[in-house]
SEVODREN-767682 format. One line per field, with one value per residue (C-alpha): residue number from 1; x, y, z. Coordinates in Angstrom, 1 decimal. Each point is the difference from the previous one (the first is absolute). Example, Ala and Ser with C-alpha at 12.3 -4.5 7.8 and 13.67 -1.06 7.14 Angstrom:
<sites>
resi 1,2
X 12.3,1.4
Y -4.5,3.4
Z 7.8,-0.7
</sites>
This chain:
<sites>
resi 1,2,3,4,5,6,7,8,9,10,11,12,13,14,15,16,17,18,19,20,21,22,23,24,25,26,27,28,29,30,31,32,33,34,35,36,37,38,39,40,41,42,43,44,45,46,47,48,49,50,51,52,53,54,55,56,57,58,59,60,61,62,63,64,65,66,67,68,69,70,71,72,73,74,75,76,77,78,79,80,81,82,83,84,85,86,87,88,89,90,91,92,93,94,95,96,97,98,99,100,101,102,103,104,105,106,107,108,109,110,111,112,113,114,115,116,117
X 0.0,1.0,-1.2,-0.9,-0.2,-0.2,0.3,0.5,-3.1,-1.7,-1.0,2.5,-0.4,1.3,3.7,0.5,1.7,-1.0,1.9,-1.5,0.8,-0.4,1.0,0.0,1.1,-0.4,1.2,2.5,2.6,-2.5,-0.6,0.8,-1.5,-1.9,-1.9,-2.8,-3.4,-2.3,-3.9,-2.0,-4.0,-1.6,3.3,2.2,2.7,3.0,4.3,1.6,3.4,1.4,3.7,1.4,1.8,3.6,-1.1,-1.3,-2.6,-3.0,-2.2,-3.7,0.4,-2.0,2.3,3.1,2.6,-2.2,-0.8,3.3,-0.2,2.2,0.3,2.2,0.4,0.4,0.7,-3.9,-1.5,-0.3,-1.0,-1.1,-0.1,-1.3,1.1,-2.9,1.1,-1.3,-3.1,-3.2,-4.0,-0.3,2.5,-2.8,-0.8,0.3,3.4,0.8,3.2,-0.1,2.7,1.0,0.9,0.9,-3.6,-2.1,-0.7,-0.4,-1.9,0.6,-3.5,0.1,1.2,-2.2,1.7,-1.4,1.2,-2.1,0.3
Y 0.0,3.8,3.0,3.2,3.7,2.7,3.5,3.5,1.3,3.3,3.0,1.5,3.1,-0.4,0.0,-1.4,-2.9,-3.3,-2.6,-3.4,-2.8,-3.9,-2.1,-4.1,-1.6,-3.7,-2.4,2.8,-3.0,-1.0,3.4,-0.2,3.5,3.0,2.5,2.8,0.6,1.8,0.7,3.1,0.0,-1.5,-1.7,-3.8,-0.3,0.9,-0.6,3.7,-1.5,-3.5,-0.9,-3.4,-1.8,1.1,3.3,0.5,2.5,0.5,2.7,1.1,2.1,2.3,0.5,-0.1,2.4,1.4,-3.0,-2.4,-2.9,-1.2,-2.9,-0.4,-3.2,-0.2,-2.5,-1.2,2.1,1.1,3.8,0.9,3.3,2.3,3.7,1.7,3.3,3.0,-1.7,0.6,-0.4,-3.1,-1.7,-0.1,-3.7,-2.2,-1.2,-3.5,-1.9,-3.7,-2.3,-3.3,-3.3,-3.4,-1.3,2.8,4.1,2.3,3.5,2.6,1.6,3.2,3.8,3.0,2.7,2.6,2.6,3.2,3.8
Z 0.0,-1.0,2.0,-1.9,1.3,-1.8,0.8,-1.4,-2.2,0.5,-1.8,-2.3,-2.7,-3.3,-0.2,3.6,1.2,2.3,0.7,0.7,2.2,0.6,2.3,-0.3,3.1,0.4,-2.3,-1.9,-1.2,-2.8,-1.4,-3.7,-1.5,1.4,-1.8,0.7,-1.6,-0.5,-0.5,-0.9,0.7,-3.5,-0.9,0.3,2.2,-2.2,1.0,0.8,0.8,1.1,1.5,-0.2,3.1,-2.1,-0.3,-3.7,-0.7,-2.0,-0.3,-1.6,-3.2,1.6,2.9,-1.3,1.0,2.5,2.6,1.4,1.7,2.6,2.7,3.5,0.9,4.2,2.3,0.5,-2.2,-3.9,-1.2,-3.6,-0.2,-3.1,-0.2,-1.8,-1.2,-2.7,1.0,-2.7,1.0,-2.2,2.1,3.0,0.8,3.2,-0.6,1.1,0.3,-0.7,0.7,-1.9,1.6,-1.3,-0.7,1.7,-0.1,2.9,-0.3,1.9,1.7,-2.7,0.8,-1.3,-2.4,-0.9,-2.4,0.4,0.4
</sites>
């Protein structure tokens, strides 16, 4: 089993910055790949950024340039974290970090962004 919490959404104008965070605690040996999502109201669940367990990177189209992904690997516990910056209104979703194990996924419970003036 993998424990998820996630923390770091708010309210943010246009332009601003958040930075998101996740941490897995629990069985944090068979992490193979980490990644965030995220959902608007009216729209799927799409992949914003991933990391894999040797540190490769992936990101959205849409977010590219402007969102980074990053992990910290502790003694008992994992972070993902995802540095939103120049952020736009259409990047307002719940944002949700899932994490990949041999055989089985863990989601995170979901953070509110919103992007608004």
């Amino acid at each position: 089993q993998v424990q998820l919490v996630e923390s770091g959404g708010g309210l943010v104008q246009p332009g601003g910055s958040l930075r998101l965070s996740c941490a897995a605690s629990g069985r944090i040996f068979s992490i193979l790949h980490m990644a965030w999502y995220r959902q608007a109201p009216g729209k799927q669940r799409e992949l914003v950024a991933g990391i894999s367990s040797g540190g490769s990177t992936n990101y959205a189209d849409a977010v590219q340039g402007r969102f980074t992904i990053s992990r910290d690997n502790a003694k008992n516990t994992v972070t993902v974290y995802l540095q939103m910056n120049s952020l736009k209104p259409e990047d307002t979703a719940v944002y949700y970090c899932k994490v990949v194990v041999i055989a089985s996924n863990y989601w995170g419970q979901g953070t509110q962004v919103t992007v608004s003036s």
